[in-house]
Every structure is written in structure tokens, then in C-alpha cells.
Backbone as ProteinMPNN parsed JSONL, in Angstrom:
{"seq_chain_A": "XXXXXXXXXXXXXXXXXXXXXXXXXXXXXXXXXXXXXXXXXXXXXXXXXXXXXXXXXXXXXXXXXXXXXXXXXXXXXXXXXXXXXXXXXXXXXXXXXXXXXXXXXXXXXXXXXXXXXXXXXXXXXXXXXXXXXXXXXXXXXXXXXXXXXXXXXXXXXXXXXXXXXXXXXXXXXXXXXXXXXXXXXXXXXXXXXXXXXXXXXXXXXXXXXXXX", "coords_chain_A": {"N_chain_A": [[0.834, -1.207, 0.0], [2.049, 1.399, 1.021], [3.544, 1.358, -1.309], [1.663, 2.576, -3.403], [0.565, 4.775, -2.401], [3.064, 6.328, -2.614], [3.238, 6.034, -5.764], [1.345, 7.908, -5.972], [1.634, 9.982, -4.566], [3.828, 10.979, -6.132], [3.046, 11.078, -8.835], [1.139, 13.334, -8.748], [2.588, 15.699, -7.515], [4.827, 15.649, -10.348], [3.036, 15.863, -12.028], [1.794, 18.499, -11.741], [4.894, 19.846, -11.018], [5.703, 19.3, -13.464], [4.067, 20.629, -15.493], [4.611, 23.669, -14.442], [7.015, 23.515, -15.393], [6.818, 23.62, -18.1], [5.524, 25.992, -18.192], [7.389, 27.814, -17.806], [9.199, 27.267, -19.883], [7.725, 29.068, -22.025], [5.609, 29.576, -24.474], [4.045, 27.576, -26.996], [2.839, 26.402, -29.982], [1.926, 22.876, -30.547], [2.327, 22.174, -32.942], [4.152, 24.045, -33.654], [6.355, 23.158, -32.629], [9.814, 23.415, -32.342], [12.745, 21.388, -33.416], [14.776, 21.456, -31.149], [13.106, 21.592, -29.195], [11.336, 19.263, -29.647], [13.485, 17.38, -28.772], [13.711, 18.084, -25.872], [10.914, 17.611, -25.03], [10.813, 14.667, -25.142], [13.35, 13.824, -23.814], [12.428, 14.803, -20.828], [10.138, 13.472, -20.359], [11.08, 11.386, -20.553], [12.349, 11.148, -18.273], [10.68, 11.631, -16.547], [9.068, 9.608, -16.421], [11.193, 7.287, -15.638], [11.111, 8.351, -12.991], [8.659, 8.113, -12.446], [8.48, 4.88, -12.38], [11.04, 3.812, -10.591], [10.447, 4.2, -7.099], [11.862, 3.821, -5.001], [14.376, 5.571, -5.834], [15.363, 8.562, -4.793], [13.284, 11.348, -5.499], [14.355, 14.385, -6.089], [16.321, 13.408, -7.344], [15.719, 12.252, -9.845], [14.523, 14.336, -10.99], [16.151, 16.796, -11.367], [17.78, 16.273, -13.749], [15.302, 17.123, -15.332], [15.323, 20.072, -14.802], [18.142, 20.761, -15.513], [17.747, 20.463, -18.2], [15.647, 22.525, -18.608], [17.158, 24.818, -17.641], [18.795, 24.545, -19.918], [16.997, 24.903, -22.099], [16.036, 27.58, -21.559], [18.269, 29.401, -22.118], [19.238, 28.738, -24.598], [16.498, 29.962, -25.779], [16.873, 32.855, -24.794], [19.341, 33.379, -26.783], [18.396, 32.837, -29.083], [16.87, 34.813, -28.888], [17.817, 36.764, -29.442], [19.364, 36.668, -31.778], [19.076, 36.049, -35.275], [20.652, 34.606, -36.676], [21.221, 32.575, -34.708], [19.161, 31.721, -34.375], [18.141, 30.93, -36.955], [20.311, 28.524, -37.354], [19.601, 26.602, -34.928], [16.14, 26.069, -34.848], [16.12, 26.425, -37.287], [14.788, 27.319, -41.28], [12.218, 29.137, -42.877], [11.587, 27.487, -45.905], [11.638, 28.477, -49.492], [9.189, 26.381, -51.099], [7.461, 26.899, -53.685], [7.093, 29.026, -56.157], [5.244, 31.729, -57.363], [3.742, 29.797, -59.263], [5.479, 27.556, -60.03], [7.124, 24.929, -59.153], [9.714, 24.359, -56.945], [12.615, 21.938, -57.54], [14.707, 20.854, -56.402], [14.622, 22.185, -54.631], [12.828, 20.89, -52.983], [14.063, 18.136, -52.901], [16.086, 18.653, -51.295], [14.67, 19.468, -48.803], [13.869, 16.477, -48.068], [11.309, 16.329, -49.085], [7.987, 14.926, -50.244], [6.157, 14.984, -53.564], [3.795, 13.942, -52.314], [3.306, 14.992, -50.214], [2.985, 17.973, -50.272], [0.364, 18.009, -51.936], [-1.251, 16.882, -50.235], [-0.969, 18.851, -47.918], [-2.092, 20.906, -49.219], [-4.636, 20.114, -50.262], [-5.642, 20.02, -47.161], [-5.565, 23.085, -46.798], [-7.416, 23.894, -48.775], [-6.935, 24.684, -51.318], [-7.101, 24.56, -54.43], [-5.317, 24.223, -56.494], [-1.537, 24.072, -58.256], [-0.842, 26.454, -59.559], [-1.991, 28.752, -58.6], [-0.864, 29.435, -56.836], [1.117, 31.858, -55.319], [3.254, 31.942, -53.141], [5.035, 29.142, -51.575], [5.584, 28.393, -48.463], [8.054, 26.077, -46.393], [7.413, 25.559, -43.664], [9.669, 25.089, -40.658], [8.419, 23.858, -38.805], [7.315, 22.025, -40.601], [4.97, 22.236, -41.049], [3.156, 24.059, -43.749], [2.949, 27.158, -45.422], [0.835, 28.558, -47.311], [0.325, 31.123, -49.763], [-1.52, 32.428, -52.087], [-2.127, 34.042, -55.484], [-4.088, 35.589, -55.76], [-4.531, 36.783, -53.285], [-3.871, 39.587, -50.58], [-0.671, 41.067, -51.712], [2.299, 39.379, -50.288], [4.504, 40.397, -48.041], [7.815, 40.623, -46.966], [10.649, 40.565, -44.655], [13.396, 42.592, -44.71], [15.448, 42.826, -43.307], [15.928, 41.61, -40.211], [16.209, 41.995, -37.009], [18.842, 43.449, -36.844], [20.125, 42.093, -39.403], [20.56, 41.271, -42.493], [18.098, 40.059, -45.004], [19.217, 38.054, -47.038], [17.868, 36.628, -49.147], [15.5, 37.321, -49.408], [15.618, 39.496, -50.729], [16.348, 38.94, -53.049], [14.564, 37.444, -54.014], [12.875, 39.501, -54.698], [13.863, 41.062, -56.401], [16.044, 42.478, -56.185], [19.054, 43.846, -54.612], [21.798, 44.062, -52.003], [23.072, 46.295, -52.886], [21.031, 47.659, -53.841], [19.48, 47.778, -51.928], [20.893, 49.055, -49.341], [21.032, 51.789, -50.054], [18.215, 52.659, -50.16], [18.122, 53.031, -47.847], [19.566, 54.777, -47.056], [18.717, 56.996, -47.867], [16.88, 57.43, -45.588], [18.562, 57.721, -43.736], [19.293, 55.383, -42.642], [21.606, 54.031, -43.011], [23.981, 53.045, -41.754], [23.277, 52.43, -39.906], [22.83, 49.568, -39.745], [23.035, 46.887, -38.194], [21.171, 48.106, -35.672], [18.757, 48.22, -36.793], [15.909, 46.719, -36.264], [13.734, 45.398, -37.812], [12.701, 45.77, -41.069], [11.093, 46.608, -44.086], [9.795, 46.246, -47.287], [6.798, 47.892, -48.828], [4.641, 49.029, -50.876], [6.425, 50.509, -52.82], [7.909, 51.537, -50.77], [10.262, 51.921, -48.147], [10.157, 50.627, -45.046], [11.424, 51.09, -41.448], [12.143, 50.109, -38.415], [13.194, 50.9, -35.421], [15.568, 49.087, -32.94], [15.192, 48.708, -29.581], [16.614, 48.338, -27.15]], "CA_chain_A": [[0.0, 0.0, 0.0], [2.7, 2.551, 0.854], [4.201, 2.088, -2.627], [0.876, 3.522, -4.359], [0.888, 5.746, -1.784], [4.037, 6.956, -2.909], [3.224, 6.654, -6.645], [0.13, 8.572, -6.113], [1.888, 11.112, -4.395], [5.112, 11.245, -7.23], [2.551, 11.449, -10.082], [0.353, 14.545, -8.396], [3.915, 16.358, -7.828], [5.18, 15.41, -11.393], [2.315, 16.541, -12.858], [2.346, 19.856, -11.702], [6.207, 20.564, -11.544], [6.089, 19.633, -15.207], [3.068, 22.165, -15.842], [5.201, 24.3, -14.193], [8.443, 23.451, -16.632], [6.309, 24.096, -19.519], [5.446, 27.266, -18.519], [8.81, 28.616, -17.699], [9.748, 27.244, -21.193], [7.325, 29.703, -22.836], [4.047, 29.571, -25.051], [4.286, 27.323, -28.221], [1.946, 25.084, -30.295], [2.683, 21.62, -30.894], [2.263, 21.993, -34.042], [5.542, 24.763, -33.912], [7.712, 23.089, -32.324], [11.2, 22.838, -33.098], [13.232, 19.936, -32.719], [14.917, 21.424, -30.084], [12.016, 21.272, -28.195], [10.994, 17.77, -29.411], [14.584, 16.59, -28.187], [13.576, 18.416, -24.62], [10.12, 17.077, -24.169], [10.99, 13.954, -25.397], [14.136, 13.738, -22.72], [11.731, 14.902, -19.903], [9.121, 12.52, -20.623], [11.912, 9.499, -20.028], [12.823, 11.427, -16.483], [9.186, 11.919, -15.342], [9.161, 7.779, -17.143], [11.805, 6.533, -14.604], [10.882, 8.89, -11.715], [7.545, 6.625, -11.67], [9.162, 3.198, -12.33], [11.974, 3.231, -9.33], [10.415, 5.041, -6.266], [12.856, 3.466, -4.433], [15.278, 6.522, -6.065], [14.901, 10.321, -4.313], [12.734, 12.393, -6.385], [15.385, 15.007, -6.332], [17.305, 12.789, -8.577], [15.241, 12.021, -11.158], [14.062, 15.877, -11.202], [17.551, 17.653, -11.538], [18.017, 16.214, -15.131], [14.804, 18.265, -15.918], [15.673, 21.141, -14.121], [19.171, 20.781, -16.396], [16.976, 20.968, -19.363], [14.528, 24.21, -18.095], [18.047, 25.806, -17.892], [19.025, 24.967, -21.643], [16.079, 25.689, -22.676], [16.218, 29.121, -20.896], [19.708, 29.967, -22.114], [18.422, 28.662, -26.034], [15.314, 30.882, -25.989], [18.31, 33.928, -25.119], [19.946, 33.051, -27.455], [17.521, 32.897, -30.289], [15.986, 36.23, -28.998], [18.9, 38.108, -29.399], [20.285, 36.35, -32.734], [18.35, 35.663, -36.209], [21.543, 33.902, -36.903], [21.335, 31.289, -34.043], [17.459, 31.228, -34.594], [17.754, 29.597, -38.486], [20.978, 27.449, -36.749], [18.696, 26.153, -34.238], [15.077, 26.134, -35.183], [15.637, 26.295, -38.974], [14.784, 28.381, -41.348], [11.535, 28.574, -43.663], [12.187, 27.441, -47.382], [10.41, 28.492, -50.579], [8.785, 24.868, -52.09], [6.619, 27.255, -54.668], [7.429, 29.911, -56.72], [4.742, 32.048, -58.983], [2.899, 28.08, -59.553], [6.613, 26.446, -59.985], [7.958, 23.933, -57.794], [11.332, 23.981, -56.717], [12.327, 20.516, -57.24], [15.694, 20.697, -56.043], [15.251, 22.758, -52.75], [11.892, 19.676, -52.301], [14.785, 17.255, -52.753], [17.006, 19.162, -50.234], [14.084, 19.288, -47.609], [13.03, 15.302, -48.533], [9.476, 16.442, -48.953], [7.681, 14.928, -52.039], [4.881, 15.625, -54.225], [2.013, 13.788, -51.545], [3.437, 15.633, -49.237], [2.967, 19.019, -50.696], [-0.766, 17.644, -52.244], [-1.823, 16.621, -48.881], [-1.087, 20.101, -47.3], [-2.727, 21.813, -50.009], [-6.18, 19.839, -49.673], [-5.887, 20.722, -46.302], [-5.209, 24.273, -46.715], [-8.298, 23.989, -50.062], [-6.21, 25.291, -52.449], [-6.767, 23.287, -55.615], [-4.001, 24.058, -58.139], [-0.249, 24.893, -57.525], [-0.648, 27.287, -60.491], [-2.803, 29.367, -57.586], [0.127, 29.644, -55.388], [2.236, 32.61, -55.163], [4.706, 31.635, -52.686], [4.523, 27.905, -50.548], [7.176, 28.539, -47.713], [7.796, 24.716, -45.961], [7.835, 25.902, -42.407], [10.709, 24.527, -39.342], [7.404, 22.616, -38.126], [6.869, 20.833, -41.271], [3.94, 23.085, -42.137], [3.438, 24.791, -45.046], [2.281, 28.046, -45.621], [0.6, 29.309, -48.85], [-0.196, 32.506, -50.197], [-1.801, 32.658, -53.533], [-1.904, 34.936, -56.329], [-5.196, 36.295, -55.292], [-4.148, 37.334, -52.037], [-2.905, 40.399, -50.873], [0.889, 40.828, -52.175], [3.293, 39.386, -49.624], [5.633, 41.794, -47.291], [9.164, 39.765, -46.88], [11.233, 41.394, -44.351], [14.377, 42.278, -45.814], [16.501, 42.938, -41.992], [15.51, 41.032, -39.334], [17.179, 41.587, -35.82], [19.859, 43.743, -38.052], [21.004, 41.05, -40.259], [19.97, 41.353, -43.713], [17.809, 38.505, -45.204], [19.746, 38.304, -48.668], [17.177, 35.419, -50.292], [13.957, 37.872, -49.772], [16.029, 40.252, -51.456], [16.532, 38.291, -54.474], [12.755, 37.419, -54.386], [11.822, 40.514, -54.606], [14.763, 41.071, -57.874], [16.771, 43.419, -55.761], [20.493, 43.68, -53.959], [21.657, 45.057, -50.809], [23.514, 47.799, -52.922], [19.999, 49.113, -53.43], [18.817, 48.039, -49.76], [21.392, 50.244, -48.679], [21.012, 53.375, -50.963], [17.23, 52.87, -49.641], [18.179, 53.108, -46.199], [21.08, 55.791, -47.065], [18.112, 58.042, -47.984], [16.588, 57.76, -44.496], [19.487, 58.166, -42.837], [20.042, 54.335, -41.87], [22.634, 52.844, -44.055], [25.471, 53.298, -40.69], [22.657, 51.673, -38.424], [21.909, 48.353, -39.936], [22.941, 46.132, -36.605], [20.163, 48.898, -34.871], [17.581, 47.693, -37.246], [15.183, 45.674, -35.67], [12.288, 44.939, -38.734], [12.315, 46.704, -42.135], [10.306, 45.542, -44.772], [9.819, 47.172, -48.714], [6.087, 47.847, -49.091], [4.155, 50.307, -51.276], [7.119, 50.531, -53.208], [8.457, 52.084, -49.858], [11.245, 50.765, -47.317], [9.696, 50.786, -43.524], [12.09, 50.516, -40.43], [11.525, 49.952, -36.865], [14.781, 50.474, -34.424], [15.938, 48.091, -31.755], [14.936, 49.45, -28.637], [17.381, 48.482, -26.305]], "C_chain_A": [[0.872, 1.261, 0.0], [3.582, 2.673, -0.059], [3.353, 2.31, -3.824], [0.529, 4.854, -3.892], [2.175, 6.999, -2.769], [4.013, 7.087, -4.801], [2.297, 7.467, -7.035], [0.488, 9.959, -5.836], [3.53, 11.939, -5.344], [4.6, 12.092, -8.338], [1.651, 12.887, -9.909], [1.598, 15.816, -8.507], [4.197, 16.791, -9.361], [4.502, 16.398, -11.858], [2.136, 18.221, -12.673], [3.695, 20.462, -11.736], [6.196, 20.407, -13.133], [5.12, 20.546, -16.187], [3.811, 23.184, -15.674], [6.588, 24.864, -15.429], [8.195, 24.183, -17.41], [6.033, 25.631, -19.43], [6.354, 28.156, -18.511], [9.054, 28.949, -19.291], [9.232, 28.514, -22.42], [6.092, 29.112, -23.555], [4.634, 29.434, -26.015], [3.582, 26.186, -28.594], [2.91, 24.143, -30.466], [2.959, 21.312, -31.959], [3.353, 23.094, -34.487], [6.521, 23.93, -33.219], [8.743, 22.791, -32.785], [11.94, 21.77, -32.594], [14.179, 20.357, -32.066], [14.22, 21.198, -29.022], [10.965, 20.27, -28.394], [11.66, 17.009, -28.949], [14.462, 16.94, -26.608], [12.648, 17.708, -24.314], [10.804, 15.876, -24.117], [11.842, 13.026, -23.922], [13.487, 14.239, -21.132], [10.59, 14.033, -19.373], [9.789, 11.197, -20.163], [12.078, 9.659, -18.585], [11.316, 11.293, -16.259], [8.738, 9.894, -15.468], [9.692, 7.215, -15.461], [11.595, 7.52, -12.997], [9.74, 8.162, -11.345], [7.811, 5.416, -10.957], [10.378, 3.265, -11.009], [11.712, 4.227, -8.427], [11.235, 4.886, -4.986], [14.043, 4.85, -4.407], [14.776, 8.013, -5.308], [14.518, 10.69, -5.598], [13.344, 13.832, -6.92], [16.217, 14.41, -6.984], [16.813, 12.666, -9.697], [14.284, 14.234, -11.867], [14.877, 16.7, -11.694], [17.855, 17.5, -12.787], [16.96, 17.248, -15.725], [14.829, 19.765, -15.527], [17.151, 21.339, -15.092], [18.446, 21.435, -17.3], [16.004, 22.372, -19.438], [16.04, 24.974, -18.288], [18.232, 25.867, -19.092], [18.692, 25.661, -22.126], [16.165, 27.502, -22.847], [17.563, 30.156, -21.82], [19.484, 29.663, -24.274], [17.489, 29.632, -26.58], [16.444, 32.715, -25.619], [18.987, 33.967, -26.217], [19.812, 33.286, -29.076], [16.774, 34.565, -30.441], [16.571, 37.51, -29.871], [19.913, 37.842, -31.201], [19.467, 35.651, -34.151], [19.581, 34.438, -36.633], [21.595, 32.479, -35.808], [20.06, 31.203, -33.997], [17.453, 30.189, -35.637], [18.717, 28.262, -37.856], [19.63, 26.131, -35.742], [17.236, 25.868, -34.652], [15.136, 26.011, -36.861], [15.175, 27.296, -39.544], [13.684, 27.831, -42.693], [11.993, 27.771, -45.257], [11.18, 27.182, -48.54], [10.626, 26.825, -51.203], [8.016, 25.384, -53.337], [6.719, 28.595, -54.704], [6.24, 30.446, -57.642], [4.073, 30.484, -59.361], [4.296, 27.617, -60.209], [7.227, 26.015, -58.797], [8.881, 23.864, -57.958], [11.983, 22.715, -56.207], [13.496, 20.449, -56.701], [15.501, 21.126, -54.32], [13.484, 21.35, -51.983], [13.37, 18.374, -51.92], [15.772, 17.162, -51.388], [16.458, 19.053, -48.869], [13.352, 17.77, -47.678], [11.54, 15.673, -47.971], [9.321, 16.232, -50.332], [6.609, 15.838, -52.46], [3.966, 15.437, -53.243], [2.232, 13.957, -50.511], [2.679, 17.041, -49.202], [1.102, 18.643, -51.35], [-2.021, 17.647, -51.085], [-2.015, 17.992, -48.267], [-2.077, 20.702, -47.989], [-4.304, 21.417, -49.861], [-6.38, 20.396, -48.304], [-6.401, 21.973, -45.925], [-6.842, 24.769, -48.333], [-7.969, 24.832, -51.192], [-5.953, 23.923, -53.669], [-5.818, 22.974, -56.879], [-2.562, 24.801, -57.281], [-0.249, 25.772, -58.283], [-1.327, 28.379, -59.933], [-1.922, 30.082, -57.059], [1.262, 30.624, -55.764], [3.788, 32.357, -54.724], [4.147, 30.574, -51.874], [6.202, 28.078, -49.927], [6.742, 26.63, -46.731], [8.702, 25.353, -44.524], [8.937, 25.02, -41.309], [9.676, 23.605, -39.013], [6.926, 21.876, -38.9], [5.495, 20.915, -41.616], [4.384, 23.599, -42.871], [2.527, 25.555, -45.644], [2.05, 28.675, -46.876], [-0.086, 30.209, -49.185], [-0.531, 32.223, -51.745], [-1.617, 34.222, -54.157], [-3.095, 35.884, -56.39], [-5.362, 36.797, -54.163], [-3.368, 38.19, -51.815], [-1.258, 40.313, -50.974], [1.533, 40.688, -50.426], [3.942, 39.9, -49.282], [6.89, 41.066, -46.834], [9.43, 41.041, -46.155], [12.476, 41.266, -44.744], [15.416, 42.404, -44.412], [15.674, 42.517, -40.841], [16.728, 40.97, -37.777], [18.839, 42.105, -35.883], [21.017, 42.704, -38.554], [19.86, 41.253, -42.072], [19.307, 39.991, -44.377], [17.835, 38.656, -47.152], [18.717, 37.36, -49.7], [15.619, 36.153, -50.252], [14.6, 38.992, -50.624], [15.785, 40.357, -53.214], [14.655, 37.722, -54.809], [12.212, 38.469, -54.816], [12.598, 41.594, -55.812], [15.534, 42.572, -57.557], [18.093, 42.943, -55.136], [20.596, 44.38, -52.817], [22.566, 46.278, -51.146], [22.456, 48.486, -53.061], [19.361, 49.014, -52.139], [19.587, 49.291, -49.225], [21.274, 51.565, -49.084], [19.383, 53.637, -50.768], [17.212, 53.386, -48.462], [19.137, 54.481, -45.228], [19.639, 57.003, -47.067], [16.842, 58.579, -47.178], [17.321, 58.165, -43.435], [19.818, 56.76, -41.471], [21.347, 53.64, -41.669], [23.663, 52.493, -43.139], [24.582, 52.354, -39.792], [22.328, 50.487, -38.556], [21.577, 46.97, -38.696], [21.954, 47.121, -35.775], [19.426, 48.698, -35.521], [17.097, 46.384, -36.659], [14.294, 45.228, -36.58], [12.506, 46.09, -39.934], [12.069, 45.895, -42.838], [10.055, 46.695, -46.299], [8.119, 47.015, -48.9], [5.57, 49.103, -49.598], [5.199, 50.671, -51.913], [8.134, 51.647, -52.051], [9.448, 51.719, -48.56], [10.343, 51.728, -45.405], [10.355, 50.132, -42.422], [11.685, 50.835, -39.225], [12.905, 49.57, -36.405], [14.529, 49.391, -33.74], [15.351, 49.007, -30.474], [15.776, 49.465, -27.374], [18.824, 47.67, -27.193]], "O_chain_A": [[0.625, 2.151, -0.814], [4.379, 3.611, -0.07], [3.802, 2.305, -4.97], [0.265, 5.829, -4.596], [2.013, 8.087, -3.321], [4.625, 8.031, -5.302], [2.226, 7.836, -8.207], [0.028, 10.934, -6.43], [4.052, 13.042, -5.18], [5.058, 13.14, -8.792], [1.471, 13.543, -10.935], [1.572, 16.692, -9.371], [3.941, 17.933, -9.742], [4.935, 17.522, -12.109], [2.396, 19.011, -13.581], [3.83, 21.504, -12.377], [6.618, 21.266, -13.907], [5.377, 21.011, -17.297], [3.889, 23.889, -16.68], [6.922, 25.914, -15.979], [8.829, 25.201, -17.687], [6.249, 26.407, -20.361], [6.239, 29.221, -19.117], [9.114, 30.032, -19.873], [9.917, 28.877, -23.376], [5.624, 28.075, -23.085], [5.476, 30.233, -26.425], [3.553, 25.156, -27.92], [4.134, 24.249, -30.533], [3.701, 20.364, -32.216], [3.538, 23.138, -35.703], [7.692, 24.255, -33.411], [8.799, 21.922, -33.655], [11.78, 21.298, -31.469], [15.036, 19.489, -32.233], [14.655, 20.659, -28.004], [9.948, 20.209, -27.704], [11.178, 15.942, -28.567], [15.08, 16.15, -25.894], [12.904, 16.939, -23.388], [11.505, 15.753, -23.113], [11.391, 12.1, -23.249], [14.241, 13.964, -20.199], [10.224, 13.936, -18.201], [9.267, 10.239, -19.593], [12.009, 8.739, -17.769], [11.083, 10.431, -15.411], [8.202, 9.203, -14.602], [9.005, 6.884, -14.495], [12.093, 7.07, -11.965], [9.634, 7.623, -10.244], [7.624, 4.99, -9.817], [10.312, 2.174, -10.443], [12.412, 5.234, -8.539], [11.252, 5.719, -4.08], [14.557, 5.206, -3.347], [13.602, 8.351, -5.46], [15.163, 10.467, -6.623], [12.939, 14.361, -7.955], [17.149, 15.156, -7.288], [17.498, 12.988, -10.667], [13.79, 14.818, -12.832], [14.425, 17.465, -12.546], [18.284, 18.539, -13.289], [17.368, 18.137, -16.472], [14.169, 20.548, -16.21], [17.148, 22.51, -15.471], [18.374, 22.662, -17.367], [15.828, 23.049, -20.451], [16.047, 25.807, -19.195], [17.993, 26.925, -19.673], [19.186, 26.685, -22.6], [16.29, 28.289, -23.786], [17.586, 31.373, -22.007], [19.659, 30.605, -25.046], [17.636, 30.097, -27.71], [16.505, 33.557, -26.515], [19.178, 35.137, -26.545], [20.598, 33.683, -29.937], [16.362, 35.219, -31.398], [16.192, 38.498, -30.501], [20.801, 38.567, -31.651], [19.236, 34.459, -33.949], [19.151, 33.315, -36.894], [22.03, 31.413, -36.244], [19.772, 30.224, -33.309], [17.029, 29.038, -35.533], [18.204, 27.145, -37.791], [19.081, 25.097, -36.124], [17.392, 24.683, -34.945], [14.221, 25.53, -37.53], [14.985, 28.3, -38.859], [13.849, 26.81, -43.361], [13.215, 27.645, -45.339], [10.33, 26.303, -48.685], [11.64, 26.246, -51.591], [7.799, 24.511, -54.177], [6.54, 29.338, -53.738], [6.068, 29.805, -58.679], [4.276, 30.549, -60.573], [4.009, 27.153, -61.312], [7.678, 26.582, -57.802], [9.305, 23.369, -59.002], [12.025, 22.35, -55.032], [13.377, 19.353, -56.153], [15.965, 20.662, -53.279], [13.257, 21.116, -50.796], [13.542, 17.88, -50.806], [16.113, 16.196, -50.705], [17.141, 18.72, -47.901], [12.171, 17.796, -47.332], [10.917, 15.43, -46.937], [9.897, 16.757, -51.286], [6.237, 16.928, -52.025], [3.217, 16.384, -53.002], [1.634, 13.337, -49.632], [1.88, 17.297, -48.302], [0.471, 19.576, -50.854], [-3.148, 18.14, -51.045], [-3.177, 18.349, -48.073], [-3.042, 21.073, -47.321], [-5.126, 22.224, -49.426], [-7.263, 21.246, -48.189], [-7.297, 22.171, -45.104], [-7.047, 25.935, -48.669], [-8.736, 25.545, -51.839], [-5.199, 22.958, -53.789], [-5.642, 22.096, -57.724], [-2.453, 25.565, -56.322], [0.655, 26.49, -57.857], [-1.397, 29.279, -60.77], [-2.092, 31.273, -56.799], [2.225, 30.255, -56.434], [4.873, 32.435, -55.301], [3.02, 30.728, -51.405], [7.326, 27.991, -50.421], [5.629, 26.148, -46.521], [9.9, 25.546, -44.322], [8.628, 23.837, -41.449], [10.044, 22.434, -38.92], [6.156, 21.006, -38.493], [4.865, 20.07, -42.252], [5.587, 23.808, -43.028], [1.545, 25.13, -46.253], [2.943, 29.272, -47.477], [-1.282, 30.148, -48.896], [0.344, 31.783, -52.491], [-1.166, 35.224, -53.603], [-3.027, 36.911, -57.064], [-6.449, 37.335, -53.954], [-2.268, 38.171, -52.369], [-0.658, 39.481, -50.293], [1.354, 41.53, -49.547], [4.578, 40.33, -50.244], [6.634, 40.958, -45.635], [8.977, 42.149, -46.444], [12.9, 40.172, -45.117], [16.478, 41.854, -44.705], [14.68, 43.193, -40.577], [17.68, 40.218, -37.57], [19.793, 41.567, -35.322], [22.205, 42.548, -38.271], [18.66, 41.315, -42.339], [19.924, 38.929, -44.293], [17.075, 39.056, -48.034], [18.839, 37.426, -50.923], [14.684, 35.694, -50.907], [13.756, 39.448, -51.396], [15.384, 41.143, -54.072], [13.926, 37.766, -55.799], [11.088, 38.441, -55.317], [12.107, 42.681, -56.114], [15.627, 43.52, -58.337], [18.301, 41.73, -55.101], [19.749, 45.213, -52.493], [22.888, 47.121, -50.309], [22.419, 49.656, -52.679], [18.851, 49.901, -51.455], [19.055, 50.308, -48.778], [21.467, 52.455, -48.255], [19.021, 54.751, -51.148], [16.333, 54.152, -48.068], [19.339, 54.902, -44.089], [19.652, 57.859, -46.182], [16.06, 59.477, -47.491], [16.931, 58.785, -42.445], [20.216, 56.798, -40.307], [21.912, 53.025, -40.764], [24.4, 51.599, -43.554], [25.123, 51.573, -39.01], [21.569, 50.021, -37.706], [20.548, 46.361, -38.405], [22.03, 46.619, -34.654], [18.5, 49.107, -34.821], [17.688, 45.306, -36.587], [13.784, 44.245, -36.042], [12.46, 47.278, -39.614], [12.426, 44.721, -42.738], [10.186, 47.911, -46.159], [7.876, 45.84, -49.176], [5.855, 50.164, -49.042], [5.193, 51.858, -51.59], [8.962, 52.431, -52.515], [8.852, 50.853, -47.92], [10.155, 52.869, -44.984], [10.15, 48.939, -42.201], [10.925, 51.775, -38.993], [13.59, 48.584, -36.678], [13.48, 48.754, -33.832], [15.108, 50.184, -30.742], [15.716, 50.417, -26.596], [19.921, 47.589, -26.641]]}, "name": "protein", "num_of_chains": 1, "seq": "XXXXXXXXXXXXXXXXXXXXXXXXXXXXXXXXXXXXXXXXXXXXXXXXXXXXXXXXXXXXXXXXXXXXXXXXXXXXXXXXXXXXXXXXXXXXXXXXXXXXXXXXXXXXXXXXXXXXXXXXXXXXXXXXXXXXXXXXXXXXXXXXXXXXXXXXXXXXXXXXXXXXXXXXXXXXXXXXXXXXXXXXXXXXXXXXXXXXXXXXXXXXXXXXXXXX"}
């Protein structure tokens, strides 16, 4: 009796410190996550596993590995905040699968996603032709977001976190000698690490500083 006792009172614990975890970790569907944070639950899920199975062990032992991981995490999510560059490292980074209604069969090959992959989404999403589709970006979560050609025009940001994002550039059949001679004639072109968000819309460039 006093070892359901004891897993009655492990699993009530558990279950709230790991409510707890999750919320430290931050607010994110399941359907975003990145496989950093399928390699975390995943590894938390085996500790809260064997913290059931041997109550024989202190609960402070089998806890401290996830308490390891809440720090990663912690020190990851820093990390990413502060760096577009260790965001795509980490998390990934979208990638056009559809161009204007052409498929890019090479960068499908590169992300092994096929055709009834890309078919499947699209019923989903009720979009019945790829000849519809403006741009199909194949999201870090293995969604895939599509904008058609009947939808308002797409806003690519072209500096993100001041780093320049050189492949919306080229989408959009420009260079960063004219990004900069855009940015020269606001009086950015010296501040680009102090750009936090600029984006080319209205045939107009729109920036938003850093704030701290």
C-alpha cells in the first residue's frame, strides 16, 4: 500500500512541476515546435518515465536532469531572442517549395518532402491548383504556408534583428547595394545592426529600431 501511496503522491507532484516546466519554457503550439524542443520534451518525458518506475530513487534525482533541461532551454530561448543567426541554426529556417505556380524541385529534394506531401497540405489548406500559389514557404514545423496569387501581395522582411535577409532580397529582384542606398536616404545605411524589422512595401522601405 505505501508504494501507491508513494506513486500517487510522485505522479500529483510530477504533474504539476512539469506544468510548471512548460510554462517557464514559454508559449508554443505543438504543431511549432522545433526539434529542439521535441529533443527536450521527449528527454523529460523518459525522467518523469523513470521517476515513476523506481520510487525506491529520491525524487530530487530524477528531477535535476529536468531542471538541467529548463536551464538549456532558458539559455536557447536567449539566445535565439537576441540572434536571427542562431534562430535559423537552431530552429531552422523557412524554405520556398513554390514559386509564382513552380515547384522547386531541387530545394523539395534538399528538404526530402515529395509531391504527396505538398498535395496533402494543399487539400488541407483547399487550395486546388499549384498554379494558384504565389509563394509555398515549408515551415521549421513541417507546415506549409501558402499565399496565392489572389491574395494580398506578400511583405518579406528584408533585416531582421539587423542582419539582412539576402534570399527575400533576391525574391523581390533586388540587392543590398539598393537596400542600402534605400536606407542611405533615411538616414540608416550606418545603423543596420540597430535595425530591428524593415520591410519594402508600397514601393516604400519601412524601419523599426531596436529598442534596447
Amino acid at each position: 500500500m505505501d508504494t501507491y501511496i508513494e506513486i500517487l503522491i510522485r505522479t500529483v507532484f510530477l504533474y504539476i512541476f512539469i506544468i510548471v516546466v512548460f510554462r517557464l519554457m514559454g508559449k508554443r503550439e505543438v504543431g511549432e515546435l522545433s526539434i529542439m524542443d521535441l529533443v527536450v520534451f521527449v528527454l523529460i518525458a523518459e525522467c518523469v518515465a523513470f521517476a515513476l518506475e523506481d520510487v525506491e530513487k529520491p525524487i530530487l534525482q530524477n528531477i535535476f536532469p529536468i531542471i538541467i533541461l529548463l536551464v538549456i532551454q532558458f539559455i536557447n530561448s536567449l539566445l535565439t531572442l537576441k540572434s536571427k543567426k542562431m534562430r535559423d541554426v537552431i530552429d531552422g529556417d523557412p524554405s520556398l517549395i513554390v514559386r509564382d505556380g513552380i515547384i522547386d524541385q531541387e530545394e523539395m529534394r534538399k528538404q526530402r518532402y515529395n509531391l504527396d506531401d505538398l498535395f496533402q497540405q494543399m487539400r488541407e489548406e483547399r487550395v486546388p491548383s499549384v498554379q494558384q500559389i504565389d509563394y509555398a514557404f515549408l515551415e521549421p514545423s513541417g507546415k506549409i504556408s501558402i499565399f496565392l496569387k489572389s491574395d494580398d501581395p506578400l511583405i518579406l522582411p528584408l533585416i531582421v534583428d539587423g542582419y539582412i535577409v539576402e534570399k527575400h532580397l533576391k525574391l523581390l529582384n533586388k540587392d543590398k547595394e539598393w537596400l542600402h542606398n534605400e536606407l542611405k536616404e533615411q538616414g540608416f545605411d550606418e545603423r543596420i545592426k540597430d535595425i530591428f524589422y524593415c520591410c519594402y512595401e508600397n514601393n516604400k522601405i519601412y524601419v523599426q529600431l531596436k529598442t534596447s
